[in-house]
Residue frames relative to the residue before (quaternion, step in Angstrom):
aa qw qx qy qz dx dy dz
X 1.0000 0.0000 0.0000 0.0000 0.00 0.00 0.00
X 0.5223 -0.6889 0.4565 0.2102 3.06 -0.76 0.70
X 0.5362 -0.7227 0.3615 0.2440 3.77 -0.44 0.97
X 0.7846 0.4563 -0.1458 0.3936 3.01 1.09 -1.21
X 0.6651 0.1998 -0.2990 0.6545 3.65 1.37 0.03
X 0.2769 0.6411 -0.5640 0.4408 3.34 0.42 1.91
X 0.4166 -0.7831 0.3975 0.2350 3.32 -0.03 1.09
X 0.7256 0.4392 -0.1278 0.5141 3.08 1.23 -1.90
X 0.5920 0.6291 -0.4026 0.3030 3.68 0.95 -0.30
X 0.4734 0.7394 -0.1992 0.4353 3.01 2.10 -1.96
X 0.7108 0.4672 -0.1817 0.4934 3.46 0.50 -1.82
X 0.7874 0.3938 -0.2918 0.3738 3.48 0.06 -1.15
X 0.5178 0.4708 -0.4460 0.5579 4.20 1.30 0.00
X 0.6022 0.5106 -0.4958 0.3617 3.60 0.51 -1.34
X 0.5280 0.7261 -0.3251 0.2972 3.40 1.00 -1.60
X 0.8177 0.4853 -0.1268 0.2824 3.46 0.40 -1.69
X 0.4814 0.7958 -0.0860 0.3571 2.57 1.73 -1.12
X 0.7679 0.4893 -0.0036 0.4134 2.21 0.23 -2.19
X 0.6682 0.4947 -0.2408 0.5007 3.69 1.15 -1.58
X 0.6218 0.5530 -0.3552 0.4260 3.72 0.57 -1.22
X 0.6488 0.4938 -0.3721 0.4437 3.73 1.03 -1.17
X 0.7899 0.3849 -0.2092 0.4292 3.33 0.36 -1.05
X 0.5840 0.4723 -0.5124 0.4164 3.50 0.88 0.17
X 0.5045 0.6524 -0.3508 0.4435 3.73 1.53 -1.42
X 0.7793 0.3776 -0.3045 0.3967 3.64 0.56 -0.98
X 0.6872 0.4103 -0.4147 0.4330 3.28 0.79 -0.78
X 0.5550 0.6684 -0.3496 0.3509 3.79 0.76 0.29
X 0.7967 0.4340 0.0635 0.4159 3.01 1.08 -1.72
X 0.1547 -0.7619 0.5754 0.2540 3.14 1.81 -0.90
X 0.5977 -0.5273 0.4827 0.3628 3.06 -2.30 0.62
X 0.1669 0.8049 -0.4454 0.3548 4.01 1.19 0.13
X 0.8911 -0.0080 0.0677 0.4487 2.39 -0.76 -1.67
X 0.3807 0.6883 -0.4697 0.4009 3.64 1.12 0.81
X 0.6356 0.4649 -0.2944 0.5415 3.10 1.09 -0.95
X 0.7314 0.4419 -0.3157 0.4125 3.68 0.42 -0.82
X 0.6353 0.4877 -0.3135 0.5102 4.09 1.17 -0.35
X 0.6188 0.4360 -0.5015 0.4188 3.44 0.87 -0.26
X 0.5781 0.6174 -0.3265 0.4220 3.84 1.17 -0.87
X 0.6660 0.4909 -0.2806 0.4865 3.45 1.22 -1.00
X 0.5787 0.5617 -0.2214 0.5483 3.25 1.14 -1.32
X 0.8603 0.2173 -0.2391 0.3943 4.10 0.44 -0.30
X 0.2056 0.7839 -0.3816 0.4444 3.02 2.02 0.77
X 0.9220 0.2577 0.0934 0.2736 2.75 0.60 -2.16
X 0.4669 0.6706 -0.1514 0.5562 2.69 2.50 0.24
X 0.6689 0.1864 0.0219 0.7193 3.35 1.42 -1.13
X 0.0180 -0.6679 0.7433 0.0339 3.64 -0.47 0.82
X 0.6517 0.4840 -0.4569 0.3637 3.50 0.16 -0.54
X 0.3249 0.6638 -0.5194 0.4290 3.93 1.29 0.31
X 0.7999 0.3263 -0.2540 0.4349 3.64 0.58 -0.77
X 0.5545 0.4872 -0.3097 0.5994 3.70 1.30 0.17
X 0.5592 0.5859 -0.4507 0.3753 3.68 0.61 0.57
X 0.4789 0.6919 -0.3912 0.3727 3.43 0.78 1.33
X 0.2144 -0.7526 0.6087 0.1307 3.77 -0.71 1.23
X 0.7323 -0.4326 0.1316 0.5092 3.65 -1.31 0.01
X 0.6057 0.5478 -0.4964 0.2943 3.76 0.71 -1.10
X 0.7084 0.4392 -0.3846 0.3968 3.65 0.46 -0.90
X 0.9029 0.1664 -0.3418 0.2005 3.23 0.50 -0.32
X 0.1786 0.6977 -0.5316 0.4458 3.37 1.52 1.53
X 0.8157 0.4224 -0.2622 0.2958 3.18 0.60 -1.09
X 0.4520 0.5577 -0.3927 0.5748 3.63 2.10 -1.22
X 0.7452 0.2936 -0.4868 0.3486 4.07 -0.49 -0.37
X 0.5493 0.6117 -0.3844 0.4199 3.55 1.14 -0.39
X 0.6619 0.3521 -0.3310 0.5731 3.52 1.04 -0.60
X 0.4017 0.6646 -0.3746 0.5066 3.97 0.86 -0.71
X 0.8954 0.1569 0.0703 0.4108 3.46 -0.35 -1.39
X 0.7412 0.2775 0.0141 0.6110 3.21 1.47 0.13
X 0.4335 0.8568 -0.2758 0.0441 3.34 0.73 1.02
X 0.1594 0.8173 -0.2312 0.5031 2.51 2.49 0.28
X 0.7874 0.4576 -0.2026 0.3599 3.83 0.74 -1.55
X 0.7472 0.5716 -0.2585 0.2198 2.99 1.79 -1.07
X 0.5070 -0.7449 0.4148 0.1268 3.31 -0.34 1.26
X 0.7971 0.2762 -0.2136 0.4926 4.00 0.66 -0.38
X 0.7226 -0.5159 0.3577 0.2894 3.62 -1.41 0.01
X 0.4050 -0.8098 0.4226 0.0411 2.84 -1.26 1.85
X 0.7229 0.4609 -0.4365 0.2729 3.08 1.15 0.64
X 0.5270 -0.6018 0.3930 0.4535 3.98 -1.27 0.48
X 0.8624 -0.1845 0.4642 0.0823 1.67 -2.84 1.13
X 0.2645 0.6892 -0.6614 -0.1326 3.54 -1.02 0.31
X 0.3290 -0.7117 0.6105 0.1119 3.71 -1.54 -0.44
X 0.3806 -0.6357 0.5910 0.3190 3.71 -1.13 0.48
X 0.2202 -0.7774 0.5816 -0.0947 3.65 -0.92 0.89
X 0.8409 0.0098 0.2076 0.4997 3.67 0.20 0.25
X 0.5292 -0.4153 0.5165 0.5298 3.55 1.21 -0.51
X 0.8503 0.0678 -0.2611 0.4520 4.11 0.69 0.64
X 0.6437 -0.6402 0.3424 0.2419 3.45 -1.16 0.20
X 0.0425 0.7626 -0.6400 0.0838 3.16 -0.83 1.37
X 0.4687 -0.7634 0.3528 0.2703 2.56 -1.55 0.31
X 0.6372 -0.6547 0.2860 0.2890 3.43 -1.17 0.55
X 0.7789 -0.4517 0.3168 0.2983 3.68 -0.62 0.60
X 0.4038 -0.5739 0.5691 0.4286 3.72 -0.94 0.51
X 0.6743 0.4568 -0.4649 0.3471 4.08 0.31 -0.71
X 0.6844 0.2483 -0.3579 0.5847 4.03 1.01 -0.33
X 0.8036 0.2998 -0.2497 0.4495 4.21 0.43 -0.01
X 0.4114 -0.7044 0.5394 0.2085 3.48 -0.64 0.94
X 0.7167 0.4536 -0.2912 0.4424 3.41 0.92 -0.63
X 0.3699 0.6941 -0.5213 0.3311 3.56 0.94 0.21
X 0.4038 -0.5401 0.7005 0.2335 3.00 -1.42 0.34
X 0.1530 0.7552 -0.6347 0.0583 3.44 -1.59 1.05
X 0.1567 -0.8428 0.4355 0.2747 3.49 -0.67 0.36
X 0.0705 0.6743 -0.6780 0.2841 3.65 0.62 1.25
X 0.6971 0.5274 -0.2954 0.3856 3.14 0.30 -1.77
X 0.7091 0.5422 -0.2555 0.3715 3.78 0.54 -1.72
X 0.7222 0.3864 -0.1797 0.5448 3.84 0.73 -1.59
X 0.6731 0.3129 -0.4707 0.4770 3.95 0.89 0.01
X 0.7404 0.2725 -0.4510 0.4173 3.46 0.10 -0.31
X 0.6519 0.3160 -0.5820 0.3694 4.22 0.55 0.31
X 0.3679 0.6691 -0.4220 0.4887 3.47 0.86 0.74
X 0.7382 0.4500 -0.0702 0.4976 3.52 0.96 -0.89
X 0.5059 0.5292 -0.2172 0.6457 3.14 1.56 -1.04
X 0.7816 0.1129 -0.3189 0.5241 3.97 0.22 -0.15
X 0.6059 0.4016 -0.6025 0.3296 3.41 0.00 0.68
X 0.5932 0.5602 -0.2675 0.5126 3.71 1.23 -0.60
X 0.5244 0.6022 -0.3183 0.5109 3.54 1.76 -0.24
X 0.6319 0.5698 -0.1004 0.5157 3.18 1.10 -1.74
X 0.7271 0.2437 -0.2824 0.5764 4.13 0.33 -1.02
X 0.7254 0.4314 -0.4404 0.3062 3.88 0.49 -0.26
X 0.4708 0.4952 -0.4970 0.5349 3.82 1.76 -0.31
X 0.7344 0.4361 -0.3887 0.3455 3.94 0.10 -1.00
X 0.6913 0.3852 -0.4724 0.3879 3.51 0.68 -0.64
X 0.5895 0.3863 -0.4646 0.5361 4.27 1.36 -0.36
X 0.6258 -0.5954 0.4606 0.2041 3.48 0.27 0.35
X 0.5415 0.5113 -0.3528 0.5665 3.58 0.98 0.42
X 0.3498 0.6431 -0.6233 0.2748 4.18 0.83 0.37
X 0.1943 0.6032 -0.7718 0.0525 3.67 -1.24 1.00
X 0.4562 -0.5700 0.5152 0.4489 3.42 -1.70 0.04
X 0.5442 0.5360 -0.5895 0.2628 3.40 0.58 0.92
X 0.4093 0.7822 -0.3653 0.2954 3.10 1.77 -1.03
X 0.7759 0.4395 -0.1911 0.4104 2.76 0.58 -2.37
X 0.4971 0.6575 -0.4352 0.3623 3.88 0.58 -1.03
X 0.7835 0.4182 -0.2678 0.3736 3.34 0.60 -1.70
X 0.5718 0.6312 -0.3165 0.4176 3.70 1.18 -0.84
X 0.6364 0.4356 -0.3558 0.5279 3.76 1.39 -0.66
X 0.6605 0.3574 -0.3719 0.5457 3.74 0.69 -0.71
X 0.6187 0.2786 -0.4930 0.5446 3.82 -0.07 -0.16
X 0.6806 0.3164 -0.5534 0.3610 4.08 -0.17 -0.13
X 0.4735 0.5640 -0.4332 0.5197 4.04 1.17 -0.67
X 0.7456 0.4087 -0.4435 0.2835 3.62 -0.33 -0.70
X 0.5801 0.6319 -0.3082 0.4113 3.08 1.55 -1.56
X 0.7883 0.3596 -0.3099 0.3916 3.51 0.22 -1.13
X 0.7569 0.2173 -0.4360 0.4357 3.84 0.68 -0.40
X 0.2186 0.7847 -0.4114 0.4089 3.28 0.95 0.83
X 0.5718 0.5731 -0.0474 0.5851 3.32 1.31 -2.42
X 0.7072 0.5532 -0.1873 0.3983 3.50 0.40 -1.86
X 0.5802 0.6195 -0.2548 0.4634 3.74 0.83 -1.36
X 0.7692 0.5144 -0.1666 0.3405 3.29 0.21 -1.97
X 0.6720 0.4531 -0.1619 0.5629 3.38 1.18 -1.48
X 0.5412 0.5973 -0.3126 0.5026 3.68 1.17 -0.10
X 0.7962 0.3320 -0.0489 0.5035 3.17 0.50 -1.47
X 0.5282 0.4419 -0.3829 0.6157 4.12 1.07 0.12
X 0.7341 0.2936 -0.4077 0.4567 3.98 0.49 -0.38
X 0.5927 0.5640 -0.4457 0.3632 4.03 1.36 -0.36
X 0.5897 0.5523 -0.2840 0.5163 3.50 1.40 -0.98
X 0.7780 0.3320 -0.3386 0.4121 3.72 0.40 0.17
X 0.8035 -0.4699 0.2265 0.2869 3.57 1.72 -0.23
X 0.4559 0.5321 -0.2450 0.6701 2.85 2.20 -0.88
X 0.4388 0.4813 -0.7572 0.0499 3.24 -1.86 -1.10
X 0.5334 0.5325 -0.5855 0.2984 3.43 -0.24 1.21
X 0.1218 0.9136 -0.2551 0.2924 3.42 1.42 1.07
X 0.0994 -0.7330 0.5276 0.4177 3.74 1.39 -0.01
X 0.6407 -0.5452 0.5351 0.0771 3.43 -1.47 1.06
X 0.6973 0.2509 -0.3139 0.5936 3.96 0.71 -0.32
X 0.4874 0.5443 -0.5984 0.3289 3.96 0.86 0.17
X 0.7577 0.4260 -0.2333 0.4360 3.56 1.08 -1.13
X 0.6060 0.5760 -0.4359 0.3332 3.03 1.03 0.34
X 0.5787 0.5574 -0.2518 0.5395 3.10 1.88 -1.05
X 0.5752 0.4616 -0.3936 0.5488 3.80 0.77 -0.67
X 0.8330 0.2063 -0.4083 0.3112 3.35 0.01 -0.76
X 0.3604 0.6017 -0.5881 0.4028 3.89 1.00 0.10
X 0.6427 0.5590 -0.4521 0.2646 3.42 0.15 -1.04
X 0.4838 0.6015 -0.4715 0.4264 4.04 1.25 0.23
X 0.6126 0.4620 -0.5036 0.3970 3.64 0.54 -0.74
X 0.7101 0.5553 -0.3411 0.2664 3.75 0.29 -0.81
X 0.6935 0.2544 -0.4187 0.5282 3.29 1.44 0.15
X 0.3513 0.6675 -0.4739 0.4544 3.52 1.12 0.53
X 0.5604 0.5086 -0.3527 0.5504 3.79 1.03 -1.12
X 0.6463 0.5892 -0.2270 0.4286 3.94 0.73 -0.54
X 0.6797 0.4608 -0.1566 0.5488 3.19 1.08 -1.08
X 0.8455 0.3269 -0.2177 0.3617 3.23 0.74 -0.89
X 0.5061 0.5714 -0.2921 0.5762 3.25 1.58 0.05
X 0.6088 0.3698 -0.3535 0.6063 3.37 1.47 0.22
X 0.6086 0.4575 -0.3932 0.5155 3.47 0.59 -0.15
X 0.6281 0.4639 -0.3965 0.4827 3.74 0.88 -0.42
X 0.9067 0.2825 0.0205 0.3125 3.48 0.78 -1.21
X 0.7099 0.2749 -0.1973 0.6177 3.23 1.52 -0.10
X 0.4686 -0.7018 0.4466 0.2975 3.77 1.29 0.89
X 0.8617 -0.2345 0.0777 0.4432 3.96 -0.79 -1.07
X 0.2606 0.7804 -0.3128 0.4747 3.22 1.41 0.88
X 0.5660 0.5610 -0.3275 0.5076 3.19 1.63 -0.60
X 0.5278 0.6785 -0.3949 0.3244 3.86 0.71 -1.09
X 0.3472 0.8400 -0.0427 0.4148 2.99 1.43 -1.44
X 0.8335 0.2194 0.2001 0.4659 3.22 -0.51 -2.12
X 0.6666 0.3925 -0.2988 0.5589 3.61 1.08 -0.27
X 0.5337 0.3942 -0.4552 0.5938 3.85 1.12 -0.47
X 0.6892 0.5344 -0.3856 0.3011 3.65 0.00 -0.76
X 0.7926 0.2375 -0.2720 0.4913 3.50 0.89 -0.79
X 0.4529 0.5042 -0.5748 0.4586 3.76 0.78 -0.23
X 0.6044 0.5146 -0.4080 0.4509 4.08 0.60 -0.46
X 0.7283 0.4577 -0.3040 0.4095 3.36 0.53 -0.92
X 0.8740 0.2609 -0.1954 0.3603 3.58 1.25 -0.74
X 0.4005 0.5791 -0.4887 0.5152 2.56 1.72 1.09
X 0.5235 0.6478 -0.3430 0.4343 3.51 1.23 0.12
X 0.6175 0.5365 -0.1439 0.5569 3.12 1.32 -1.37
X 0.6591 0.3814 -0.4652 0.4513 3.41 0.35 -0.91
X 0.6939 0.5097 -0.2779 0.4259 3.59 0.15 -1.52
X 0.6048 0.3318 -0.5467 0.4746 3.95 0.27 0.29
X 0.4818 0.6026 -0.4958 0.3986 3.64 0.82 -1.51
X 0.8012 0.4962 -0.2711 0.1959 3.53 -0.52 -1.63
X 0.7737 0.3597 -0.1031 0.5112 3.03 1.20 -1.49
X 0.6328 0.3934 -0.3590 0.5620 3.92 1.31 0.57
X 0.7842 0.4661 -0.1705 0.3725 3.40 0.94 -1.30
X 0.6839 0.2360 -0.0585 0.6879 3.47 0.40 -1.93
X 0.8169 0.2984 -0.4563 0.1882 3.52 -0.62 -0.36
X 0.6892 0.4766 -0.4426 0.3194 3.21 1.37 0.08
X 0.2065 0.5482 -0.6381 0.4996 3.87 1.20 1.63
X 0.6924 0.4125 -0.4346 0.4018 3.92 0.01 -0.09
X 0.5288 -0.5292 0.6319 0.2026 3.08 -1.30 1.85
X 0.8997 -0.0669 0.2221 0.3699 3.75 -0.62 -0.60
X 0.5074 0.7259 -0.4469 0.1260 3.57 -1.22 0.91
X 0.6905 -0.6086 0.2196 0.3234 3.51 -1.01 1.10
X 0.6387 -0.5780 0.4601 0.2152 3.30 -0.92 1.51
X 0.7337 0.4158 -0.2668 0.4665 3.83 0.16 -0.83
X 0.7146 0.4110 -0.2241 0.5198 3.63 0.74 -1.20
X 0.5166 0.6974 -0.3332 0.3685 3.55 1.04 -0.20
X 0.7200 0.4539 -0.0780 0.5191 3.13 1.28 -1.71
X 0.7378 0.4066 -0.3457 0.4134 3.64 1.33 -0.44
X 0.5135 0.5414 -0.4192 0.5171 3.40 1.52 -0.08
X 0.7064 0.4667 -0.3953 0.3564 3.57 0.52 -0.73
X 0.6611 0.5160 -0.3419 0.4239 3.74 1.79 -0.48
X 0.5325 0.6709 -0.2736 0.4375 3.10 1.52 -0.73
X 0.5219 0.6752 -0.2589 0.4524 3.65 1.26 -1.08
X 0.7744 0.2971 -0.1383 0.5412 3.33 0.40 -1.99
X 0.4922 0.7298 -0.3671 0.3005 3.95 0.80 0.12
X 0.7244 0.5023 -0.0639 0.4678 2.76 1.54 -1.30
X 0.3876 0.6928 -0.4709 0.3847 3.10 1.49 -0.30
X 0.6310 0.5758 -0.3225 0.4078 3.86 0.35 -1.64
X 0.5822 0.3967 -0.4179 0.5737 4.06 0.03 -1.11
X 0.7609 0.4579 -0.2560 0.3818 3.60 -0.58 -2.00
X 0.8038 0.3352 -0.2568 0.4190 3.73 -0.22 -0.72
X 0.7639 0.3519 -0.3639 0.4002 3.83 1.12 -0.15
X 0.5868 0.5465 -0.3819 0.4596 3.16 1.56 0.12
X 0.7503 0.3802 -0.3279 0.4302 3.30 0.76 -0.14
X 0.4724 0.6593 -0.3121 0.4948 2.99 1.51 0.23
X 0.6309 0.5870 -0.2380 0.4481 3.28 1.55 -0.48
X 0.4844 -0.8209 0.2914 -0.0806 3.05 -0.28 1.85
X 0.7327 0.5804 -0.2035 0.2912 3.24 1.10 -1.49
X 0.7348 -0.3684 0.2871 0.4919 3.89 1.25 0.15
X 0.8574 0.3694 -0.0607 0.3531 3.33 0.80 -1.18
């Protein structure tokens, strides 16, 4: 017999269905519903974070590299979708997260690796090799940290490619650093305190507009020492990979 013109078969799926939904919901809550569909269209549509034309991203390195200047609110854009709320794109929200920005500037970050080993005379393709795995470690390194500051407060329900895109957003002042280190000799020191400041600025608005507001609940004091702790790390993380010389 054919399942499908089974009455009782019809009924008994509708059944399951029906029960499995209403058990999922009474579990999950409309919460963390709202926060799985975002995760759930993260990981469905990467190309969500590649929806960006030049204004947005003139203005995202301006906030990046400059966040001190930026004058308006750091938190996202949302929309109704289907009957729920998502959020809106980096091409209609500056505050999105995207990783154009992240995969062009660690892109950049090894060619400015590459012309600053050849011009010290130390360019092998091991050199360079090592400069990609020491920029990989850095970023899931970046990724980790921002991972492990939203588990310590209760949350981790963060879609996973925001923190990846936030935490790319370090190579681009690394592309800075090292282009001082090619071109302005000890002038860089300088230029590397300046941006590890700047993206320790950046990081610490992101957290406390963007990713921390996925956390259901958490303690005011410990809040403020992760967010200082965060922008600390910048200094270690941003001069070692900044370090050029091969080694």
């Amino acid at each position: 017999m054919n399942p499908k013109s089974n009455p009782f078969s019809a009924a008994g799926s509708g059944l399951i269905r029906g029960g499995l939904g209403a058990y999922g919901e009474k579990i999950f809550g409309s919460g963390s519903e709202y926060v799985q569909s975002n995760i759930s269209k993260c990981f469905s549509y990467p190309q969500y974070y590649f929806q960006v034309n030049d204004h947005y991203v003139r203005n995202k390195l301006k906030i990046v590299l400059l966040p001190f200047l930026n004058r308006g609110h750091w938190t996202r854009i949302t929309e109704p979708v289907g009957g729920r709320l998502s959020y809106k794109p980096p091409i209609n929200d500056i505050n999105a997260p995207d990783l154009y920005i992240p995969c062009m500037a660690f892109a950049t970050y090894l060619v400015l690796s590459g012309i600053s080993l050849g011009l010290s005379g130390k360019f092998t393709p091991e050199a360079l090799n090592w400069q990609f795995v020491k920029g990989m470690i850095g970023w899931f390194s970046e990724v980790m940290l921002l991972k492990v500051s939203i588990l310590s407060l209760g949350g981790g329900e963060a879609p996973l490619l925001d923190m990846v895109a936030y935490a790319g957003y370090t190579f681009t002042g690394m592309c800075v650093a090292v282009l001082g280190r090619i071109t302005l000799g000890y002038t860089y020191y300088l230029i590397i305190l300046w941006t590890c400041l700047c993206m320790g600025i950046f990081l610490i608005k992101t957290m406390k507009r963007t990713l921390l507001s996925e956390v259901r609940s958490y303690d005011s004091s410990k809040h403020q020492y992760l967010l200082l702790c965060t922008a600390l790390t910048q200094f270690p993380l941003m001069f070692c990979l900044s370090n050029t010389s091969g080694t």
